[in-house]
N, CA, C and O atoms as CSV, one atom per row, in Angstrom:
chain,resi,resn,atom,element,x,y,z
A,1,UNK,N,N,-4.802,14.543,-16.265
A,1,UNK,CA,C,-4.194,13.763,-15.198
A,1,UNK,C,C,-5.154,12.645,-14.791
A,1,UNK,O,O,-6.381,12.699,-14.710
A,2,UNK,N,N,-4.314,11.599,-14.547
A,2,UNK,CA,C,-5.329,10.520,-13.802
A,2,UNK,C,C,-5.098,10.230,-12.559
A,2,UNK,O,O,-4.026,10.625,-12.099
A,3,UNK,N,N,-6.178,9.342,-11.528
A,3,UNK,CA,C,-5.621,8.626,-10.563
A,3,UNK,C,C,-4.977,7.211,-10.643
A,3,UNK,O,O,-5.310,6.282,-11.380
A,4,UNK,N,N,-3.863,7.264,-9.610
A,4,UNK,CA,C,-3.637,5.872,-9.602
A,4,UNK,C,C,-3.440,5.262,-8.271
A,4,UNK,O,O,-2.688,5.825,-7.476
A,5,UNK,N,N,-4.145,3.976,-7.895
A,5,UNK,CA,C,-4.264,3.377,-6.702
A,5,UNK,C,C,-2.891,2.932,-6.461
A,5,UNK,O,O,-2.630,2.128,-7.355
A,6,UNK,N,N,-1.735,3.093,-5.559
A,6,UNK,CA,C,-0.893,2.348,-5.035
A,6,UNK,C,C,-0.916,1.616,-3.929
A,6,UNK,O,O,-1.107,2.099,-2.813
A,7,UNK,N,N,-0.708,0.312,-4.178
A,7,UNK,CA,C,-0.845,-0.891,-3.276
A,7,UNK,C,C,0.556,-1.300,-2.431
A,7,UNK,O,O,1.503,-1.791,-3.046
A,8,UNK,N,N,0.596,-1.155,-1.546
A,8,UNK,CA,C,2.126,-1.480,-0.880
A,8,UNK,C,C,1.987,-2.788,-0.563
A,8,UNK,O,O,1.163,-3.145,0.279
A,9,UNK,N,N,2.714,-3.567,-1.151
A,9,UNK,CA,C,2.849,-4.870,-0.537
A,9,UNK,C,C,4.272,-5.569,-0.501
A,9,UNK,O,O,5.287,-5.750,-1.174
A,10,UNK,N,N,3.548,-5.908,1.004
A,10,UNK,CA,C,5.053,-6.022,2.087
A,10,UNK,C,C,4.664,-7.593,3.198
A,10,UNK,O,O,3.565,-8.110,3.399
A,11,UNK,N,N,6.164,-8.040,3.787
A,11,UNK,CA,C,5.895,-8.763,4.601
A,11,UNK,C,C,5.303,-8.621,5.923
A,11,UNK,O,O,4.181,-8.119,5.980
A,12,UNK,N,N,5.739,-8.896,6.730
A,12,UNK,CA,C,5.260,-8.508,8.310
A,12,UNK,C,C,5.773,-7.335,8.588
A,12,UNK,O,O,6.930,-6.936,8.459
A,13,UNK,N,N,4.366,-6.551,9.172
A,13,UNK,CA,C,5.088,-5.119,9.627
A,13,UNK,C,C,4.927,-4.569,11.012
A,13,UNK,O,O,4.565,-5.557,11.651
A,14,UNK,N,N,4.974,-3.814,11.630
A,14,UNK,CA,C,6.883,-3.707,10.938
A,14,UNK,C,C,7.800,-4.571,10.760
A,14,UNK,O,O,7.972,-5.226,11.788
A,15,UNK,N,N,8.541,-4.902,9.828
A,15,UNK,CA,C,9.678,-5.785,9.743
A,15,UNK,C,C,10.180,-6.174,11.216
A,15,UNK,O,O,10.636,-5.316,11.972
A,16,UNK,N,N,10.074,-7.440,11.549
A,16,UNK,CA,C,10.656,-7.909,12.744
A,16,UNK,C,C,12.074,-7.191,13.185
A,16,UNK,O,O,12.303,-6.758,14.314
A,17,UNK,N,N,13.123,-7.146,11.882
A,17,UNK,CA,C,14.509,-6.865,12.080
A,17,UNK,C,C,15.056,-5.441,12.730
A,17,UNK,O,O,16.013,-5.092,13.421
A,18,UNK,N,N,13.769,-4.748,12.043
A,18,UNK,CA,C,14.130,-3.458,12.198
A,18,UNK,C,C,14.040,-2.880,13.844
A,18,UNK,O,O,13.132,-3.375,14.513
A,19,UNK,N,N,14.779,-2.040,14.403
A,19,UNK,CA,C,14.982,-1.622,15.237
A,19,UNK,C,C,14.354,-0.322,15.573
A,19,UNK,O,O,14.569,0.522,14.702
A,20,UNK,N,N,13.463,0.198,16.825
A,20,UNK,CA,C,12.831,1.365,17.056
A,20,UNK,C,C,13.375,1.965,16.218
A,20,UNK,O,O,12.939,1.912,15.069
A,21,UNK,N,N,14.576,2.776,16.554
A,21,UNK,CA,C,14.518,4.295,15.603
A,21,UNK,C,C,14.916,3.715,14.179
A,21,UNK,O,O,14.878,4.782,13.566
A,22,UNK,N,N,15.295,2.707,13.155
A,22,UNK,CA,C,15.160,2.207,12.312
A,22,UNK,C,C,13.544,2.370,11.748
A,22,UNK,O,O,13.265,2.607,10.572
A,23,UNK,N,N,12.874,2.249,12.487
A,23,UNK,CA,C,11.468,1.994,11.977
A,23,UNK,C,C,10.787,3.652,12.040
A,23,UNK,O,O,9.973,4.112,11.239
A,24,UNK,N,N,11.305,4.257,13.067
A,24,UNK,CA,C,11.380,5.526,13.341
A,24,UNK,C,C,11.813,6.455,12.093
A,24,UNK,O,O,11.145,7.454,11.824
A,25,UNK,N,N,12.807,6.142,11.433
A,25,UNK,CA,C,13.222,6.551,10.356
A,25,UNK,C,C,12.481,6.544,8.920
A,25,UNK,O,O,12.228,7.417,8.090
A,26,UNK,N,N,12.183,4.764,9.038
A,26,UNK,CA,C,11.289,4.517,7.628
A,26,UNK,C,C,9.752,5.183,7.757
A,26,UNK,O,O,8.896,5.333,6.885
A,27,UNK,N,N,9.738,5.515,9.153
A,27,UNK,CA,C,8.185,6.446,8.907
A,27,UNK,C,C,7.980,7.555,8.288
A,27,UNK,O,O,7.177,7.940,7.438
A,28,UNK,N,N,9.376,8.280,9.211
A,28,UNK,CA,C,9.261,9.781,8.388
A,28,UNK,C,C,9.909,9.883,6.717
A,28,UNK,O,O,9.855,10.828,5.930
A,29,UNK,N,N,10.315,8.979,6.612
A,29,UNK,CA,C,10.332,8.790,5.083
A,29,UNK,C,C,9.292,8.461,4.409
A,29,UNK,O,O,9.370,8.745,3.214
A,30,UNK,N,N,7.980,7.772,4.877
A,30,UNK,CA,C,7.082,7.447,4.315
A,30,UNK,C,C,6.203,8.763,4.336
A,30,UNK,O,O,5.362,8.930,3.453
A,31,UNK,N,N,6.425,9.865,5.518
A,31,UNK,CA,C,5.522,11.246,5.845
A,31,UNK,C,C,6.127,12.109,4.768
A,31,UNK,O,O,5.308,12.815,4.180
A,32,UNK,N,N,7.288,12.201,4.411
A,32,UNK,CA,C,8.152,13.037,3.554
A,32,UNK,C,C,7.835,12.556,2.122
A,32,UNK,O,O,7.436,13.510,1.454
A,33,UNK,N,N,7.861,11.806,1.666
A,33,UNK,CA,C,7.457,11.028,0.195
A,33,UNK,C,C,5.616,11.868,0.266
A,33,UNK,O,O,5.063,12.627,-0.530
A,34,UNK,N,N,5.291,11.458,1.181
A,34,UNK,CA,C,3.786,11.519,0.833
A,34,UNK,C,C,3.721,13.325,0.880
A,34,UNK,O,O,2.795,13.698,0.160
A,35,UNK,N,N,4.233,14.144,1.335
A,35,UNK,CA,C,4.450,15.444,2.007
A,35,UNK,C,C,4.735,16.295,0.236
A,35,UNK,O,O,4.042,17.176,-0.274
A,36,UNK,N,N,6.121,15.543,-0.396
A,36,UNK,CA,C,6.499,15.682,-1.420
A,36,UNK,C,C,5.520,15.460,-2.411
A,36,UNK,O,O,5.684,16.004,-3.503
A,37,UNK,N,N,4.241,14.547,-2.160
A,37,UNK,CA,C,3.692,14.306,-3.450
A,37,UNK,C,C,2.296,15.496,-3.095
A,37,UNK,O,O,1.545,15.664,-4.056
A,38,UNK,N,N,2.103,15.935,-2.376
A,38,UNK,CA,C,0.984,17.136,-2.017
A,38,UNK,C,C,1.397,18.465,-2.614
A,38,UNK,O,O,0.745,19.206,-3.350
A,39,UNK,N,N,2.902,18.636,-2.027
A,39,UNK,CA,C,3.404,19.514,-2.449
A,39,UNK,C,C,3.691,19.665,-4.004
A,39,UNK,O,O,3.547,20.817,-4.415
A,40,UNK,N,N,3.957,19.000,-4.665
A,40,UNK,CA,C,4.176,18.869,-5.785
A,40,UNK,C,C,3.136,18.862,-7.113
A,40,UNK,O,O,3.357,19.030,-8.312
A,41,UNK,N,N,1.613,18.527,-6.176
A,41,UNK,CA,C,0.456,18.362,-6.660
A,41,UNK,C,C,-0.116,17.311,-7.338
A,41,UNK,O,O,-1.072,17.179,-8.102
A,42,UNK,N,N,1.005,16.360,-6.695
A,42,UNK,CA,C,0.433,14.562,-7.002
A,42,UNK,C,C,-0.237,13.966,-6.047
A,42,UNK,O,O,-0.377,12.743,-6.054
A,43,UNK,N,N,-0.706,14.685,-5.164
A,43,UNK,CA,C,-1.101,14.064,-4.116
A,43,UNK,C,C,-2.949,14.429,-4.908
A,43,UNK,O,O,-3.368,15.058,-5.880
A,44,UNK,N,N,-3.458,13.735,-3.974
A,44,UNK,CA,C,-5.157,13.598,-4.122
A,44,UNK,C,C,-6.324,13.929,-3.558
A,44,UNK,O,O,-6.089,15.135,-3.478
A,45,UNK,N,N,-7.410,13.816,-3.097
A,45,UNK,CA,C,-8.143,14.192,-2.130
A,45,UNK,C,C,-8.551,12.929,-1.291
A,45,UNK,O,O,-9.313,13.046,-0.331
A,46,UNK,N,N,-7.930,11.495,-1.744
A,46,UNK,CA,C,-7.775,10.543,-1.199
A,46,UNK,C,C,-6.974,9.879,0.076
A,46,UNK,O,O,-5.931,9.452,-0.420
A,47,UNK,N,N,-6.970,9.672,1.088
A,47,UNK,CA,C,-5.710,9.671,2.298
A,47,UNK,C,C,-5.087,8.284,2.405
A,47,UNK,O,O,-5.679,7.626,3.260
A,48,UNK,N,N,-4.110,7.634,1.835
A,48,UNK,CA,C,-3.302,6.337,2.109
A,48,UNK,C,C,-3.595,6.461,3.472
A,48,UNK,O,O,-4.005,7.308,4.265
A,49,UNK,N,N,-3.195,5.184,3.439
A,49,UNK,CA,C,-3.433,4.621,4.763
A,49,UNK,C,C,-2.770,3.232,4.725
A,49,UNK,O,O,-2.738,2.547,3.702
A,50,UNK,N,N,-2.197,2.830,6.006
A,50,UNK,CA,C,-1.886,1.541,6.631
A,50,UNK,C,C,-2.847,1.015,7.236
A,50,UNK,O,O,-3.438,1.425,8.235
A,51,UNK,N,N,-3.166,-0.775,6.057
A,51,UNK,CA,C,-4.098,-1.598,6.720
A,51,UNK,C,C,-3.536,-2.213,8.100
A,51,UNK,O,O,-2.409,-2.313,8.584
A,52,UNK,N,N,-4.835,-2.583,8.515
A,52,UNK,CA,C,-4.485,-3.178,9.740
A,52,UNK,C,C,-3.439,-5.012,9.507
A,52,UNK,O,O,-3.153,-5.562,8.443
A,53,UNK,N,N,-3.105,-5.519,11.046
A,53,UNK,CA,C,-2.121,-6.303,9.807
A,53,UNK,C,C,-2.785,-7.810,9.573
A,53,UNK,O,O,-3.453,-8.450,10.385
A,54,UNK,N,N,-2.495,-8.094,8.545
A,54,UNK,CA,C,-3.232,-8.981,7.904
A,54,UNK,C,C,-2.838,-10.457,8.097
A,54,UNK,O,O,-3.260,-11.359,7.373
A,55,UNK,N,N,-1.968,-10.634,9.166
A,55,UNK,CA,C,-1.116,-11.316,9.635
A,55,UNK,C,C,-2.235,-12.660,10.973
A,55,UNK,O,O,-2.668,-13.805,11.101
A,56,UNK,N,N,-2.122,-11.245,11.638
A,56,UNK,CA,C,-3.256,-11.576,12.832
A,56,UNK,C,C,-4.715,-11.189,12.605
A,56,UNK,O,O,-5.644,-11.901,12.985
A,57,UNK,N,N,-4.848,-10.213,12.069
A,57,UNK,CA,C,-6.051,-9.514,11.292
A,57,UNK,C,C,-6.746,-10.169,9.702
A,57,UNK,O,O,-7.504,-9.513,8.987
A,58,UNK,N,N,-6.513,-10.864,9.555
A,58,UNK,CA,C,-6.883,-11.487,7.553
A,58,UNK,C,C,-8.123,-11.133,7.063
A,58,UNK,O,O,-8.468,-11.588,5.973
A,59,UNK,N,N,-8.966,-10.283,7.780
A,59,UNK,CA,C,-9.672,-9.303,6.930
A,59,UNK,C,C,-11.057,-10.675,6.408
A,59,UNK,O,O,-11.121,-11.799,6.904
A,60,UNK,N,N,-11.745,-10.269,5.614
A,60,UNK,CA,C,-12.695,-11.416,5.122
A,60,UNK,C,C,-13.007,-11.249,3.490
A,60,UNK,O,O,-12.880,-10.070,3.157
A,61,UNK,N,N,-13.318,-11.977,2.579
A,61,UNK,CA,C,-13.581,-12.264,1.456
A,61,UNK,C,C,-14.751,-13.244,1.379
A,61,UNK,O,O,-14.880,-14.390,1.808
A,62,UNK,N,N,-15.694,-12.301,0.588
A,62,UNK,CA,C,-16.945,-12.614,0.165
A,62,UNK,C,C,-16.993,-13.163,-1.439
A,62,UNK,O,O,-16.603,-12.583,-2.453
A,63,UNK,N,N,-17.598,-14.454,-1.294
A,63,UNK,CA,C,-17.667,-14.763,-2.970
A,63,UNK,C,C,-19.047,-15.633,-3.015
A,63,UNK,O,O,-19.448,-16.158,-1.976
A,64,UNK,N,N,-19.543,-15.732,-3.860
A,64,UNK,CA,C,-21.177,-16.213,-3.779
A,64,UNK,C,C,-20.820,-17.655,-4.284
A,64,UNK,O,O,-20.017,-17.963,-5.165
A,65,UNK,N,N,-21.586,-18.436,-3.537
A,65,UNK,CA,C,-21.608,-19.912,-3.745
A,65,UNK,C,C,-23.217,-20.965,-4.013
A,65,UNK,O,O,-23.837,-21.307,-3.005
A,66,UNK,N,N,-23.647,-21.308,-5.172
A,66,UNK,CA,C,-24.749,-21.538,-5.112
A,66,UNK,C,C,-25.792,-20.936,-5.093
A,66,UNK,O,O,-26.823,-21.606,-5.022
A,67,UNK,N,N,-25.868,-19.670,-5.141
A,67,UNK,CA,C,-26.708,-18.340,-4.710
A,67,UNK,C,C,-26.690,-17.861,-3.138
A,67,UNK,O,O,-27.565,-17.307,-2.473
A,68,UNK,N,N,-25.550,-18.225,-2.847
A,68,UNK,CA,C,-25.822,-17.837,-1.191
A,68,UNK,C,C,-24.598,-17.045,-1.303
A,68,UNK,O,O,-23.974,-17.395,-2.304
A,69,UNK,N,N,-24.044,-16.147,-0.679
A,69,UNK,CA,C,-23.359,-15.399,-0.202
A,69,UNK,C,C,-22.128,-16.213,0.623
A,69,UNK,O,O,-22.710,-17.046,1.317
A,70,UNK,N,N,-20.886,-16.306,0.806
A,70,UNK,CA,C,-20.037,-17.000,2.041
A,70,UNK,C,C,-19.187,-16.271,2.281
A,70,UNK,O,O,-18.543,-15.924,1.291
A,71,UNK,N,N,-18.731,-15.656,3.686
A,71,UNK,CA,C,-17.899,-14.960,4.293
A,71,UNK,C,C,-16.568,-15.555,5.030
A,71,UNK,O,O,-16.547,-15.839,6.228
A,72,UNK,N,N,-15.319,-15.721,4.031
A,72,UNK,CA,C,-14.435,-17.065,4.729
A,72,UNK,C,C,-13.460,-15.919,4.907
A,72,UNK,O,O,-13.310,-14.955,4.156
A,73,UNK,N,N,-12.625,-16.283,6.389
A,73,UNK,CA,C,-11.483,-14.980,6.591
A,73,UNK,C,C,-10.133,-15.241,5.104
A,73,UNK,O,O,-10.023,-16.180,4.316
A,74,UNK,N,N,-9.530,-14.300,5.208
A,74,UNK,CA,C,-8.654,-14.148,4.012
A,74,UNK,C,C,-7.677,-12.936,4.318
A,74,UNK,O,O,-7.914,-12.143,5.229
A,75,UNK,N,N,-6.577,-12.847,3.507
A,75,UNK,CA,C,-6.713,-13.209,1.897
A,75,UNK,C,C,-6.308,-15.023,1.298
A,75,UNK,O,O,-6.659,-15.646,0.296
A,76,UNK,N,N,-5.639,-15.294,2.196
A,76,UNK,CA,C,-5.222,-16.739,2.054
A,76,UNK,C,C,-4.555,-17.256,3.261
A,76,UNK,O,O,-4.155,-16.574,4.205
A,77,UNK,N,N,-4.472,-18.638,3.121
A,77,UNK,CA,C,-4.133,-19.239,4.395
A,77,UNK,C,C,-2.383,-19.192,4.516
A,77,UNK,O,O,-1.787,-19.263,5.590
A,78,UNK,N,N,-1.762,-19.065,3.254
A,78,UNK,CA,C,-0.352,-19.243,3.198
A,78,UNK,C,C,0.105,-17.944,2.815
A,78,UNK,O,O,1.094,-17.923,2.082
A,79,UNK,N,N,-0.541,-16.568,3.249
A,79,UNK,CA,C,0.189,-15.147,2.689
A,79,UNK,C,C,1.610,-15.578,3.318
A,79,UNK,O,O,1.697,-16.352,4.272
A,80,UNK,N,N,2.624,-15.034,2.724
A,80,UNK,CA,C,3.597,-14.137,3.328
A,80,UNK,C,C,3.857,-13.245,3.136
A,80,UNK,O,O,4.706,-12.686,3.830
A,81,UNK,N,N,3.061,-12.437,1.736
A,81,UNK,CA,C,3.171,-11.108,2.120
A,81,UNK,C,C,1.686,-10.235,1.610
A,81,UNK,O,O,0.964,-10.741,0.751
A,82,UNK,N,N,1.346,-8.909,2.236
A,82,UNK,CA,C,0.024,-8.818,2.360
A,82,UNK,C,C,-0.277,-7.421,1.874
A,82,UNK,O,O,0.606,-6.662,2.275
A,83,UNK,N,N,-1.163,-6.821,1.185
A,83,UNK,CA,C,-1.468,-5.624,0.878
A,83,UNK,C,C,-1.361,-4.403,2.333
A,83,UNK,O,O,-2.450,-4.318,2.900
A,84,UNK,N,N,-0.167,-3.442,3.007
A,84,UNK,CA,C,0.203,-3.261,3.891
A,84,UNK,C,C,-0.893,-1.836,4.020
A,84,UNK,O,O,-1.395,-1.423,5.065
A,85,UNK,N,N,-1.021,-1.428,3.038
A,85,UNK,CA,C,-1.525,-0.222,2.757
A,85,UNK,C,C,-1.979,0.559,1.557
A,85,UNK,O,O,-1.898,-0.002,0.465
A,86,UNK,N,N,-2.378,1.600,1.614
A,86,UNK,CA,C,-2.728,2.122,0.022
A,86,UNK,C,C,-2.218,3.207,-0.104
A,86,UNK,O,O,-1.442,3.623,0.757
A,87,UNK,N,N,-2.535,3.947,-1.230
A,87,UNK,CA,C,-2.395,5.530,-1.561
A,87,UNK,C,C,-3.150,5.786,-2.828
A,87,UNK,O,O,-3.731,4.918,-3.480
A,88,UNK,N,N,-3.096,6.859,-3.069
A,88,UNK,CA,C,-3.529,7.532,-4.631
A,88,UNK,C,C,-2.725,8.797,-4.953
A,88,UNK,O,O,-2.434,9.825,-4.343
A,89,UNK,N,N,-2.526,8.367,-5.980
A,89,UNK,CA,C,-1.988,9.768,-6.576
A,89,UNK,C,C,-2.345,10.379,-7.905
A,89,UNK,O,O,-3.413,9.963,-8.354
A,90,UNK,N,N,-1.731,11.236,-8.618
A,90,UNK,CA,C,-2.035,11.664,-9.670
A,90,UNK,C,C,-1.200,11.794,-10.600
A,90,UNK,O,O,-0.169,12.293,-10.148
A,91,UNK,N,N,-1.120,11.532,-11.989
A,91,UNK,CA,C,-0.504,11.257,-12.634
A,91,UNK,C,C,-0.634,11.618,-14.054
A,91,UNK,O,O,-1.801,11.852,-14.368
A,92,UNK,N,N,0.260,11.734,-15.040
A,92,UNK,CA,C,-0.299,12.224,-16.752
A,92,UNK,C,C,-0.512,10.455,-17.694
A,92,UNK,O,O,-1.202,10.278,-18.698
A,93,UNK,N,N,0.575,9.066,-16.726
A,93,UNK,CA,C,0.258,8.058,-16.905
A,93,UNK,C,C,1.184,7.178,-15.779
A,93,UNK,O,O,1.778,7.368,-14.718
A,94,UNK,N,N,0.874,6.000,-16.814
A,94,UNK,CA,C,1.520,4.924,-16.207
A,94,UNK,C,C,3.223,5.767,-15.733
A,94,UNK,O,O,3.534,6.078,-14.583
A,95,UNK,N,N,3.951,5.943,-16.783
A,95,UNK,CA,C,5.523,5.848,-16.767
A,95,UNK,C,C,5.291,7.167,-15.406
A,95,UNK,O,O,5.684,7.011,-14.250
A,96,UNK,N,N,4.595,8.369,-15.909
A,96,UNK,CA,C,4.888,9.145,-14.461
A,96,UNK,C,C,4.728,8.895,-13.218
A,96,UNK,O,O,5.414,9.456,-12.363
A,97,UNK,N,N,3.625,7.853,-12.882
A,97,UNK,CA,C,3.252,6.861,-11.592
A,97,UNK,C,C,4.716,6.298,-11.240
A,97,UNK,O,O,5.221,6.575,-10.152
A,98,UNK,N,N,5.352,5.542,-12.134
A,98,UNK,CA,C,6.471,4.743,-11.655
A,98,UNK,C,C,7.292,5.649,-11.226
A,98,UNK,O,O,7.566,5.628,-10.026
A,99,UNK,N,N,7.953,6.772,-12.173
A,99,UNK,CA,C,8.946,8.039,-11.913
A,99,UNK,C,C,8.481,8.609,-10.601
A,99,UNK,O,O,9.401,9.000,-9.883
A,100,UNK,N,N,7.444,8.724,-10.194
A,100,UNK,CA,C,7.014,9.355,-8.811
A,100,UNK,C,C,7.243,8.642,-7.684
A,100,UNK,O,O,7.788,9.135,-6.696
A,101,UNK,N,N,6.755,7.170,-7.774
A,101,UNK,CA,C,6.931,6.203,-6.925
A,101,UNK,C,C,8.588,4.996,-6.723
A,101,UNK,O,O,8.841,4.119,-5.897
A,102,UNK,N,N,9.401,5.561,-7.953
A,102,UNK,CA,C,10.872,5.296,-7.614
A,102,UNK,C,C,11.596,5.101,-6.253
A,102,UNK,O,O,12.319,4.307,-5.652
A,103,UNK,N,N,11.050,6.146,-6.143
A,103,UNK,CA,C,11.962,6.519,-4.428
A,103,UNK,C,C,10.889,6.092,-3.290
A,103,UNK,O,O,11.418,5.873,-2.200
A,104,UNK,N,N,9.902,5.981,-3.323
A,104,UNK,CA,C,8.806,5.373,-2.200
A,104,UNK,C,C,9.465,4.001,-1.156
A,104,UNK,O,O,9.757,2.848,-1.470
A,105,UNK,N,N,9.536,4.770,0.266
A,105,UNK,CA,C,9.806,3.850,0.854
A,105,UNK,C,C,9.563,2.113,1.091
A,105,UNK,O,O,10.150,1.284,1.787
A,106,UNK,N,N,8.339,2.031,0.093
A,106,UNK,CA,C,7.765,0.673,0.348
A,106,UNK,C,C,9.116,-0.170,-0.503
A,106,UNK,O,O,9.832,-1.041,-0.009
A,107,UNK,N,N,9.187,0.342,-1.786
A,107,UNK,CA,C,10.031,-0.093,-2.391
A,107,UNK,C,C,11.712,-0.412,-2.216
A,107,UNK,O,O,12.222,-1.342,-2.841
A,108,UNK,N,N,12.341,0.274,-1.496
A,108,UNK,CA,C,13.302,0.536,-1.615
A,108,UNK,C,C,13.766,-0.249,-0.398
A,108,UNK,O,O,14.970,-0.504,-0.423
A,109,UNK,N,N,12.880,-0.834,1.005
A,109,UNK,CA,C,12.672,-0.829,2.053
A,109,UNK,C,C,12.469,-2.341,2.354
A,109,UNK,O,O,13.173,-3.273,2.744
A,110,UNK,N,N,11.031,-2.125,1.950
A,110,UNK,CA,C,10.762,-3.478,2.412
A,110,UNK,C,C,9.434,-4.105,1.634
A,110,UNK,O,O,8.770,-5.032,2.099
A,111,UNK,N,N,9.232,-3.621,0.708
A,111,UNK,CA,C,8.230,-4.413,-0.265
A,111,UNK,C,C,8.177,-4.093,-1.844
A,111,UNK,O,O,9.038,-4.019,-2.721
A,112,UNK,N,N,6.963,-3.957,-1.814
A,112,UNK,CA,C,7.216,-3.060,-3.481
A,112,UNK,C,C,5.349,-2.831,-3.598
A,112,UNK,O,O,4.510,-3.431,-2.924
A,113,UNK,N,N,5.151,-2.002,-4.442
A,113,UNK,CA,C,4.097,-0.961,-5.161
A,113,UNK,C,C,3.648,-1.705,-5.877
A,113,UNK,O,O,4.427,-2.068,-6.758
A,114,UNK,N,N,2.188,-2.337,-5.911
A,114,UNK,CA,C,1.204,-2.389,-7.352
A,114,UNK,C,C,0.618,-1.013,-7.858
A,114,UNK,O,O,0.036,-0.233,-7.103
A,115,UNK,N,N,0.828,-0.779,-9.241
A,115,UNK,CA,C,0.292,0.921,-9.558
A,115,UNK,C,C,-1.005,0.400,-10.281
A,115,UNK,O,O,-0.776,-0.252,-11.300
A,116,UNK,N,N,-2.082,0.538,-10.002
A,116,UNK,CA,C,-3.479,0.828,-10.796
A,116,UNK,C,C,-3.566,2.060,-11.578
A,116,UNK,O,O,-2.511,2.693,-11.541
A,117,UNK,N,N,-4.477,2.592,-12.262
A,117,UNK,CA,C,-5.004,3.576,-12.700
A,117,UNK,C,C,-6.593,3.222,-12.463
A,117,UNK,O,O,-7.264,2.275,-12.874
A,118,UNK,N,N,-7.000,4.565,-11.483
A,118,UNK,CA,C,-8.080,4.468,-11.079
A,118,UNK,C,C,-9.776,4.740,-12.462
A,118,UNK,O,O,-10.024,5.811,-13.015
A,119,UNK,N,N,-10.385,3.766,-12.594
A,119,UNK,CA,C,-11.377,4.661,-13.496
A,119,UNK,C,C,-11.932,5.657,-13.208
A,119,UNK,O,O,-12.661,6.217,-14.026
């Protein structure tokens, strides 16, 4: 089995449109997916998590310039949509990552999944 990093990327969150118990809903779907993948023994010793939002928050990016180091906020000045959160799971490959992550609320909802395989 391997790991694989899942990247949720989504627009503004919560979705402006959505309505309390609307959003109320897509949570415990996101607790139940993740609940399902523990249980099932795809889950990891790793804990997803929701970044903070990247909206008002843009986080910082370091890249060396000249030999000096520069710390400019990021990820870009024109996101509209932003790495929302992560996960890890476990997997035999690629195709079982996708089959697992089918039904994942990010997808179905309001963004969609980058799948890595962790080294």
């Amino acid at each position: 089995m391997a790991e694989f990093l899942l990247m949720f990327v989504v627009g503004p969150c919560p979705p402006p449109e959505l309505s309390p118990d609307e959003m109320q809903a897509l949570v415990a779907r996101y607790v139940a997916w993740g609940e399902r993948m523990a249980a099932t023994g795809h889950g990891s010793a790793h804990r997803g998590a929701r970044l903070s939002d990247a909206f008002s928050d843009p986080g910082r990016v370091l890249a060396g310039d000249s030999g000096e180091v520069v710390a400019t906020d990021g990820p870009l000045a024109e996101t509209k949509e932003v790495v929302g959160g992560y996960g890890v799971i476990t997997a035999a490959d690629y195709d079982e990552a996708v089959e697992l992550c089918r039904d994942h609320p990010a997808v179905s909802d309001i963004g969609r999944i980058v799948i890595r395989r962790l080294a």
